[in-house]
PAGU-538814 format. One record per residue (C-alpha): residue in one letter; x, y, z. Coordinates in nm, 2 decimals. Layout:
// PAGU-538814
R	type	X	Y	Z
R	A	X	Y	Z
...
This chain:
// PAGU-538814
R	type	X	Y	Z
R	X	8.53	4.53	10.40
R	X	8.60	4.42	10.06
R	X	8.83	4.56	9.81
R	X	9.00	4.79	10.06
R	X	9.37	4.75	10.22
R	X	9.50	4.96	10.54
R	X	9.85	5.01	10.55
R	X	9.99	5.18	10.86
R	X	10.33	5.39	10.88
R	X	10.55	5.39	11.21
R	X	10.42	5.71	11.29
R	X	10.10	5.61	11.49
R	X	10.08	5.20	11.47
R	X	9.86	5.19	11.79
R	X	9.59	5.44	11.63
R	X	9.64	5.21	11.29
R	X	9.55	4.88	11.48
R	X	9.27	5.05	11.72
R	X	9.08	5.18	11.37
R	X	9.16	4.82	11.19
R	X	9.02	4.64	11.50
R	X	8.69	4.89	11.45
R	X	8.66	4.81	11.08
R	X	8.70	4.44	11.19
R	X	9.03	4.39	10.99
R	X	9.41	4.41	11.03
R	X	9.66	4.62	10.87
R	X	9.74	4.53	10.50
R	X	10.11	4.37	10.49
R	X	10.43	4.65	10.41
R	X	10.80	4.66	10.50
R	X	10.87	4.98	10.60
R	X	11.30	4.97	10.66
R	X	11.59	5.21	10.61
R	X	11.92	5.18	10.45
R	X	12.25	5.28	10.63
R	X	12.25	5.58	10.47
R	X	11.92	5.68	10.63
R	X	11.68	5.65	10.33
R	X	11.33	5.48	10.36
R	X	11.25	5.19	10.16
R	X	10.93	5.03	10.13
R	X	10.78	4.78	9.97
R	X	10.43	4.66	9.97
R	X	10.35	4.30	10.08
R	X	9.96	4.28	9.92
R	X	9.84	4.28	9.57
R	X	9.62	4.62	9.58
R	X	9.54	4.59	9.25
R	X	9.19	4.78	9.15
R	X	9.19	4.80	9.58
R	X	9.07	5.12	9.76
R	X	9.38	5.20	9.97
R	X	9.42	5.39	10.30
R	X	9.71	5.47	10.44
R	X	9.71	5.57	10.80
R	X	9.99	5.80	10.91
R	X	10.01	6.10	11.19
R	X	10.23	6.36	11.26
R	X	10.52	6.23	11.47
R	X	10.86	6.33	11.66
R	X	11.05	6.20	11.38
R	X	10.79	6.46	11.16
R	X	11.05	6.42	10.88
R	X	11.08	6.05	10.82
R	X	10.66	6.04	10.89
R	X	10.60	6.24	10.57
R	X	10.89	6.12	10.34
R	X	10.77	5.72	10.46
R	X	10.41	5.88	10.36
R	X	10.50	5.96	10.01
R	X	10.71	5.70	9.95
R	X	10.37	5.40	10.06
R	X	10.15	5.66	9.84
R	X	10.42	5.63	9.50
R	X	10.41	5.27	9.54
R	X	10.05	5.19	9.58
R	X	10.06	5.41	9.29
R	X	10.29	5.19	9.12
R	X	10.09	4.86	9.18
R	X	9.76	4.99	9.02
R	X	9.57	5.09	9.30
R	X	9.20	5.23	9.28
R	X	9.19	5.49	9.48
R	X	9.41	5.65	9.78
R	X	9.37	5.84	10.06
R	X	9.57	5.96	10.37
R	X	9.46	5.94	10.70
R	X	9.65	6.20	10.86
R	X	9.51	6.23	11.19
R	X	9.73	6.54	11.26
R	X	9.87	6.71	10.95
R	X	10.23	6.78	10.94
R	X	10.36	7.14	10.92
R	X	9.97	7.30	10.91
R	X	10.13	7.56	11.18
R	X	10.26	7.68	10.83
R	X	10.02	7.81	10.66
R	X	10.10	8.12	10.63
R	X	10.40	8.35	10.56
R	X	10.54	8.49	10.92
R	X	10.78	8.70	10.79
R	X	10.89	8.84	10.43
R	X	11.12	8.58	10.33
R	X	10.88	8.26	10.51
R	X	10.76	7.94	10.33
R	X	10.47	7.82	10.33
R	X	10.51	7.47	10.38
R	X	10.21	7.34	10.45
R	X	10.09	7.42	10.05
R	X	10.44	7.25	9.95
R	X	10.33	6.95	10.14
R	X	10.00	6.97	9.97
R	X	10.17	6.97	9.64
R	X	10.35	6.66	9.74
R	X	10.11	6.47	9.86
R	X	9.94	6.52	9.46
R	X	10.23	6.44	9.31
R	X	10.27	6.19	9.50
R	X	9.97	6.02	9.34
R	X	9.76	6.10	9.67
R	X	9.34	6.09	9.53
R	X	9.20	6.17	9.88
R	X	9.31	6.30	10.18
R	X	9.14	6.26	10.58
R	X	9.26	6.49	10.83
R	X	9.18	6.63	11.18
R	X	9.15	6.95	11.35
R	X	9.37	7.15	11.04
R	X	9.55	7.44	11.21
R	X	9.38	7.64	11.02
R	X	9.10	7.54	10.79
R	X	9.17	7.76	10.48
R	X	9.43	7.46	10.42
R	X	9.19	7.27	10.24
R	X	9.22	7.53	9.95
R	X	9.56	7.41	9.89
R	X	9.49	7.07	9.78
R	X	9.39	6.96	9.39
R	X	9.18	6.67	9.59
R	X	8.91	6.65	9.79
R	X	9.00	6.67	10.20
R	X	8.79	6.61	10.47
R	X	8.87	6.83	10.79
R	X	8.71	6.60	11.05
R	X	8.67	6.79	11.40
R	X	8.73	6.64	11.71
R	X	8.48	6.86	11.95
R	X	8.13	6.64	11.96
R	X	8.42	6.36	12.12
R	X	8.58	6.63	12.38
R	X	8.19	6.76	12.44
R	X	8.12	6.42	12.52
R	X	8.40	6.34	12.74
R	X	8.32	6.71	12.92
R	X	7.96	6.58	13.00
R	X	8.06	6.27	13.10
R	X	8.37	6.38	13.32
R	X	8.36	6.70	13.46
R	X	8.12	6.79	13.73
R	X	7.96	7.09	13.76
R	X	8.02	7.13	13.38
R	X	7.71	7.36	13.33
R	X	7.84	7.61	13.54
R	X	8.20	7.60	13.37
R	X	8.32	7.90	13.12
R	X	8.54	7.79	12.83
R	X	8.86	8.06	12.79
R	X	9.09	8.09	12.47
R	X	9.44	8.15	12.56
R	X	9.52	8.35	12.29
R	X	9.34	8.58	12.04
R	X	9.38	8.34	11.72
R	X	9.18	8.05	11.88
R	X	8.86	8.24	11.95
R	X	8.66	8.07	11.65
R	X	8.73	7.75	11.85
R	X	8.64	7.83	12.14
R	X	8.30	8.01	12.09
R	X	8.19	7.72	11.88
R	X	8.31	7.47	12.17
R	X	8.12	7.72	12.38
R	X	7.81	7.72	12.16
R	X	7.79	7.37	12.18
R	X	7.78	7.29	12.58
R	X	7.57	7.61	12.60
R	X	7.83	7.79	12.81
R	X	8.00	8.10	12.83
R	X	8.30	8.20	12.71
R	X	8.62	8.47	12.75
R	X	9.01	8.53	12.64
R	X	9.33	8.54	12.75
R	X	9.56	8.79	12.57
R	X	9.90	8.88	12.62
R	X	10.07	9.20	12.53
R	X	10.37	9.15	12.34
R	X	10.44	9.50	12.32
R	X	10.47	9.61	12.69
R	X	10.52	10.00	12.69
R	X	10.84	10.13	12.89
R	X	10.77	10.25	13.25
R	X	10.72	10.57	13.27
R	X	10.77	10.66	12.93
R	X	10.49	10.93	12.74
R	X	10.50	11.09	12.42
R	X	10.49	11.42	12.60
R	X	10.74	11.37	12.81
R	X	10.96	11.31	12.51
R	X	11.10	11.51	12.19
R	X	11.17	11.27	11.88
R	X	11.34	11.38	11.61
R	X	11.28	11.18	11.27
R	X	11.56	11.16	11.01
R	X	11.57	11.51	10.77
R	X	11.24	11.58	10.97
R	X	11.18	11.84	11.27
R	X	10.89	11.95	11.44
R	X	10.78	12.34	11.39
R	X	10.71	12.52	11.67
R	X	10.65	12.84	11.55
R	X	10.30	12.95	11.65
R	X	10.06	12.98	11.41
R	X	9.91	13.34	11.28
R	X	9.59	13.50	11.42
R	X	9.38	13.51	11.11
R	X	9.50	13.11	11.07
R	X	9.20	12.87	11.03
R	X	9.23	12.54	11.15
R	X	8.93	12.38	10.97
R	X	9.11	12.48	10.58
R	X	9.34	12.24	10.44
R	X	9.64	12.42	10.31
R	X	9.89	12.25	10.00
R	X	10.26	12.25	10.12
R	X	10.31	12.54	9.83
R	X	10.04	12.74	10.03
R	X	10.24	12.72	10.34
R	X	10.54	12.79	10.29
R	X	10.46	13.08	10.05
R	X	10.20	13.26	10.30
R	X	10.27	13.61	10.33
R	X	10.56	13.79	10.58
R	X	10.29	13.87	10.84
R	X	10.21	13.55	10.88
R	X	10.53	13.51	11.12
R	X	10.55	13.16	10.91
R	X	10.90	13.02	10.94
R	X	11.17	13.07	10.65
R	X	11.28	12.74	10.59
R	X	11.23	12.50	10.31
R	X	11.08	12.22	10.52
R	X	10.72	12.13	10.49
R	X	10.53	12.15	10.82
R	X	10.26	11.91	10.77
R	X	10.12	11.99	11.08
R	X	9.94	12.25	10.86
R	X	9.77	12.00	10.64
R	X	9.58	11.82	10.96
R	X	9.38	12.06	11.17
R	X	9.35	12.03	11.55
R	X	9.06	11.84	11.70
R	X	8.78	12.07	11.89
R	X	8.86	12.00	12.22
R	X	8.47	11.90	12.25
R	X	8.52	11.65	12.02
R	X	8.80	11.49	12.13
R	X	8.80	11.19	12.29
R	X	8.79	11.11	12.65
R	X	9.17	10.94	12.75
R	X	9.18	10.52	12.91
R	X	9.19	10.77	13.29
R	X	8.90	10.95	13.20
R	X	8.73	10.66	13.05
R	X	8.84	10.47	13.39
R	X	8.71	10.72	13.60
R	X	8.34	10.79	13.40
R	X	8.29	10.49	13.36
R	X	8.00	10.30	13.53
R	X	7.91	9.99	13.30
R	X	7.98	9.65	13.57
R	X	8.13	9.49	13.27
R	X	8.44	9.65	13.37
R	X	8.47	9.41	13.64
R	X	8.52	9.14	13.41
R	X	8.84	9.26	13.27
R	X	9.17	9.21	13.47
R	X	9.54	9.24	13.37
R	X	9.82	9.12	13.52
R	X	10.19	9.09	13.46
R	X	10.39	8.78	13.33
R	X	10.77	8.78	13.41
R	X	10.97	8.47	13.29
R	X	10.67	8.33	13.18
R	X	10.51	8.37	13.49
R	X	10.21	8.57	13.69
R	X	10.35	8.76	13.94
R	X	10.21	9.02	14.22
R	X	10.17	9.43	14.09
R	X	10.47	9.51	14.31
R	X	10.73	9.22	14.18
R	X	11.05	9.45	14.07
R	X	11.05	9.56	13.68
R	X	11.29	9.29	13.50
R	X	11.44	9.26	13.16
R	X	11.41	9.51	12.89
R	X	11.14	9.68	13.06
R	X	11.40	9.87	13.30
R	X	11.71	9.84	13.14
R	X	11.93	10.18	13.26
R	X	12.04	10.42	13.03
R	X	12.41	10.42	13.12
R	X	12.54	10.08	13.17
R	X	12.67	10.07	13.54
R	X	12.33	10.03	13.63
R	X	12.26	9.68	13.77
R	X	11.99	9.48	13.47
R	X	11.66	9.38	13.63
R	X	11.65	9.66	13.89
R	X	11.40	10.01	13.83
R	X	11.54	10.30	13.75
R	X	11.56	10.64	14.03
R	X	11.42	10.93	13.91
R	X	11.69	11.09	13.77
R	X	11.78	10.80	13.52
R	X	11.40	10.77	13.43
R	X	11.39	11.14	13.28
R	X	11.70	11.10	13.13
R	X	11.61	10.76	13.00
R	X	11.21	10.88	12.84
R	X	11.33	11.01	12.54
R	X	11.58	10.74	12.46
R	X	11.32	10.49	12.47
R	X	11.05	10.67	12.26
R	X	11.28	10.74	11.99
R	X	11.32	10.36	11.97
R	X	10.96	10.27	12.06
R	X	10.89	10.49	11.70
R	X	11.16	10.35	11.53
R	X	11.10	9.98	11.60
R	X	10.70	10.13	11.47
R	X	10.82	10.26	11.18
R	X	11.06	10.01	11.04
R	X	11.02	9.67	10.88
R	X	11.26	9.45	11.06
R	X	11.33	9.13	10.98
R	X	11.13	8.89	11.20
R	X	10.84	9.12	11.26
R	X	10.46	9.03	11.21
R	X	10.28	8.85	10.91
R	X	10.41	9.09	10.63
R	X	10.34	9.40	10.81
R	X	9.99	9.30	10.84
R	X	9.76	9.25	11.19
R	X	9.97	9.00	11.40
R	X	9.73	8.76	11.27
R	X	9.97	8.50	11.26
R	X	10.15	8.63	11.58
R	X	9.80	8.56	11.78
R	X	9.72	8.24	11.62
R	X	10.09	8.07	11.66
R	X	10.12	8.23	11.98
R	X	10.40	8.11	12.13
R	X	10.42	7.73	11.98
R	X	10.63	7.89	11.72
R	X	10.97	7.94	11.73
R	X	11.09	8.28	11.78
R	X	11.37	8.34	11.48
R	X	11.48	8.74	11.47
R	X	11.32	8.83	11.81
R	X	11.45	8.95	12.15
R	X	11.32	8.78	12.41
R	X	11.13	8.97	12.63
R	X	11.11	8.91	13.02
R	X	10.77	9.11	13.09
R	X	10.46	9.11	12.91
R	X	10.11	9.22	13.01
R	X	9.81	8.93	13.04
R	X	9.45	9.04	13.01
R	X	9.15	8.82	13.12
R	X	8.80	8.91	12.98
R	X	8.51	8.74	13.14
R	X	8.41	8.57	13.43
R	X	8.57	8.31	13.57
R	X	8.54	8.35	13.91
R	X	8.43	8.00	14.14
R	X	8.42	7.83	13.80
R	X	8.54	7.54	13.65
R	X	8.82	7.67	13.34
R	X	8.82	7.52	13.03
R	X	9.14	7.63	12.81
R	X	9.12	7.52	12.49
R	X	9.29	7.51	12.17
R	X	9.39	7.28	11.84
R	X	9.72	7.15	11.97
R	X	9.93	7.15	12.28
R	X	10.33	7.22	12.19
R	X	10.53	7.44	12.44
R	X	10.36	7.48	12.77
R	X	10.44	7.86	12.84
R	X	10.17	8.01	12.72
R	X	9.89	7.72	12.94
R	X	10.10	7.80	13.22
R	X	10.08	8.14	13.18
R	X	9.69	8.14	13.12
R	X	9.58	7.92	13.38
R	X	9.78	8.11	13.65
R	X	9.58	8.39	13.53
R	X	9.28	8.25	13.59
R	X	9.36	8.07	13.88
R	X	9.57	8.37	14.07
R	X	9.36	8.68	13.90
R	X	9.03	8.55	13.79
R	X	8.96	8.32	14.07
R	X	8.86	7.98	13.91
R	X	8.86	7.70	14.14
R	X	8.97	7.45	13.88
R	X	9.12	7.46	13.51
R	X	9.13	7.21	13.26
R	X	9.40	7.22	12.92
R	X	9.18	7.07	12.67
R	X	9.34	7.03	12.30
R	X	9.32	6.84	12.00
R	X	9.66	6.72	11.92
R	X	9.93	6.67	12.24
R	X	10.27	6.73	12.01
R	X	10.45	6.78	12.40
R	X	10.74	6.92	12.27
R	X	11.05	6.92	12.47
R	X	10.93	6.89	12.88
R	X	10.63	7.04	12.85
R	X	10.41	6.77	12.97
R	X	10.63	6.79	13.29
R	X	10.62	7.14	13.34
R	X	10.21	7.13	13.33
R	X	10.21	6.86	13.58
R	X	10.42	7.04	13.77
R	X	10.22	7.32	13.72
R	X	9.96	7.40	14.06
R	X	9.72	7.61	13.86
R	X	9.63	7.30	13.62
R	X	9.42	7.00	13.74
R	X	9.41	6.81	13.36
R	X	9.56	6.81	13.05
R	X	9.29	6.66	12.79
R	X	9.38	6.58	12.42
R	X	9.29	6.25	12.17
R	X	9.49	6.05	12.05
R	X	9.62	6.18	11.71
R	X	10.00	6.23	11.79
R	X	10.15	5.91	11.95
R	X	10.22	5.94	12.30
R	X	10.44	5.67	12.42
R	X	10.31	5.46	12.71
R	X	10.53	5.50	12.98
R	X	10.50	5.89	12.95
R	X	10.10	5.82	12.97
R	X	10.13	5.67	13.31
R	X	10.41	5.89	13.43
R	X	10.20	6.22	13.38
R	X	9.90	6.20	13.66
R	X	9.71	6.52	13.48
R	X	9.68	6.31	13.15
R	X	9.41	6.20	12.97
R	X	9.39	6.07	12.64
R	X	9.04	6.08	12.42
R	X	9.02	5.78	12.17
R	X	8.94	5.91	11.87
R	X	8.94	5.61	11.67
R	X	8.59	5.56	11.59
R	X	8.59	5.87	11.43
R	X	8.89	5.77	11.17
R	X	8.70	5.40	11.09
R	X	8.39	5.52	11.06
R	X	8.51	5.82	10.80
R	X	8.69	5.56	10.61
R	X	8.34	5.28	10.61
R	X	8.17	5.55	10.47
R	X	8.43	5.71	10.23
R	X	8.46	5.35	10.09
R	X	8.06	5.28	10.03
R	X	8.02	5.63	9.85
R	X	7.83	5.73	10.16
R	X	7.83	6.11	10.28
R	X	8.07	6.20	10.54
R	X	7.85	6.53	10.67
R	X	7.72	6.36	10.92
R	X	8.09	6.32	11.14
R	X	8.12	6.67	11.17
R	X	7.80	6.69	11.40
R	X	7.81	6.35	11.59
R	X	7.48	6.35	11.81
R	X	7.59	6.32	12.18
């Protein structure tokens, strides 16, 4: 093509040369070196003058020196009178932070944005975005190219049996993805959740008296003539006549302001529900419990905080006898409400939804929290003698893959499960630990973070999607003015 240069950073140079080699080119020269002190120095070998330039670089290990090498090839091109220029950024740095997860959070991905503008940045060619919204932080245009017509492809291709398959979203912040995964192979679909908020064992509000600070509950009964159905003022209720029987005190009773429910209109309690209800559907939801990480049998011994005693000679990870159980109930309850009604530092997305918790799942690091040995995992659909495809945008940690295909594997019976993502970040041993893994067959992701060679043909359960043709064919047609709309439904 004329009147375009490619430049590649050290991020990705395999992608860089596999798009060139499509676009029937070669990078565009640069010198891309540090000093002792660690800065990045660059300087650009080609005249790209009045030049359309791209500038491939991904998301790496070294995430810091990718971006700051980025900004630094952008400023220059700048510098040398350059057309136009866009990033190809296969995988976007930071776009995990999108959001504010706690009160005093940044959100970096928007400061990234702001860089990249500064930076002289005209265009900008990503993949897969954490979360799509993203695109509203950006002053330039950005097209959020999506990688499932390639991993539909490679599932028709690959994987027999497909039409039978179910596809399964391990947490509840990726089901967008996976329905529309789902909608495209014509399959069906379910969820993996998990409970971050186990309740104590044994532990019910009735069982339990909690006092609130300045606050006590009256139980004086109420009078005969007392109607449940009219809403009293505080003033009303504590001025009601001496008959009354109504308690001297100066504290409000706002029990008075909220009448009972009619016991026919109540509704029916999870046993009653349990034991009415008829609907097969039922069948399709099954919980299990995850200890270290881990699915284990109903009868494994309660561990961690879920049975910690309430005196201390107790030994940790063992359940409590009776005795220490009914001592222990109101304990716990007084700090199940507390930890409710509080705003500790650390806790969900601004008091809001645990959007942000479900989303991030457990890819996120986990700043301010305890770490808690025993959650709950709920499956909803039917997986059973089917082949399991978990999918999501990225693979980071492995805990929560493990976690989900164990589930379906030990609880929902599936006879095979593939881990099927976008970008494979591997982050520490995680690529290990799913090979290791019995309950996972194949890890699938493209090629948008670099994975290094030898770890490719170490790992068995790995393969790699190119996505290549995807990049060089969004840059052709960014460069003739053609329309890009066409990539985000590739025909199969």
């Amino acid at each position: 093509m004329r009147g375009v240069q490619i430049f590649s950073g050290n991020s990705h140079p395999l992608l860089s040369e596999t798009v060139c080699e499509r676009l029937g080119t070669s990078p565009a020269k640069v010198d891309l070196s540090k000093f002792s002190n660690g800065e990045t120095n660059v300087n650009v070998g080609v005249s790209v003058r009045n030049q359309d330039v791209y500038i491939i670089q991904s998301g790496s290990k070294k995430i810091n020196d990718s971006v700051m090498e980025l900004l630094i090839m952008i400023s220059a091109c700048k510098g040398g009178s350059a057309k136009s220029i866009t990033a190809v950024m296969p995988y976007f740095p930071y776009s995990r932070q999108s959001k504010k997860k706690s009160h005093r959070g940044s959100i970096t991905a928007r400061m990234l944005a702001n860089l990249l503008t500064v930076a002289g940045v005209d265009h900008v060619i990503t993949l897969d975005l954490h979360a799509s919204q993203m695109q509203g932080f950006f002053a330039k245009p950005v097209d959020n190219l999506f990688a499932e017509p390639f991993i539909a492809r490679w599932i028709r291709n690959n994987v027999p049996g497909w039409r039978e398959a179910v596809v399964v979203s391990k947490n509840a912040g990726g089901t967008k993805r996976v329905t529309s995964l789902a909608d495209t192979l014509k399959l069906n679909f379910g969820i993996v959740t998990t409970d971050r908020r186990r309740p104590k064992p044994g532990a019910t509000l009735a069982d339990s008296t909690v006092f609130f600070e300045g606050l006590e509950r009256d139980t004086t009964p109420l009078p005969k003539d007392y109607d449940p159905f009219v809403a009293r003022t505080p003033a009303e209720s504590l001025n009601a006549s001496a008959e009354d029987s109504l308690p001297e005190t100066n504290e409000v009773d706002f029990g008075y302001l909220r009448p009972e429910t009619p016991s026919g209109a109540r509704r029916p309690s999870e046993l009653e529900a349990v034991n009415e209800y008829t609907d097969v559907r039922v069948r399709d939801v099954i919980t299990g419990r995850l200890v270290q990480g881990h699915l284990v049998d109903d009868d494994y011994p309660p561990s961690g905080p879920t049975s910690v005693p309430a005196s201390g000679d107790a030994t940790p990870g063992q359940p409590l006898n009776r005795e220490e159980d009914e001592e222990a109930i109101p304990d716990v309850m007084a700090d199940s409400i507390v930890s409710t009604t509080s705003s500790l530092p650390g806790d969900h997305a601004l008091g809001g939804s645990f959007d942000a918790e479900d989303s991030s799942d457990d890819e996120k690091g986990s700043v301010g929290r305890s770490v808690e040995q025993e959650k709950t995992i709920t499956l909803v659909g039917d997986v059973r003698d089917r082949t399991v495809f978990l999918v999501d945008d990225m693979i980071d940690k492995s805990g929560s893959w493990i976690a989900a295909a164990e589930t379906v594997v030990k609880r929902g019976g599936a006879k095979k499960v593939y881990c099927i993502a976008t970008h494979g970040l591997f982050g520490d041993s995680s690529l290990e630990q799913m090979e290791a893994c019995k309950s996972i067959d194949h890890v699938v992701v493209t090629n948008t973070f670099p994975i290094s060679p030898q770890v490719a043909r170490k790992i068995k359960k790995l393969i790699v999607i190119d996505i290549s043709s995807l990049l060089a064919e969004s840059i052709r047609r960014h460069h003739y003015g053609e329309s890009v709309s066409a990539l985000f439904h590739l025909n199969d």
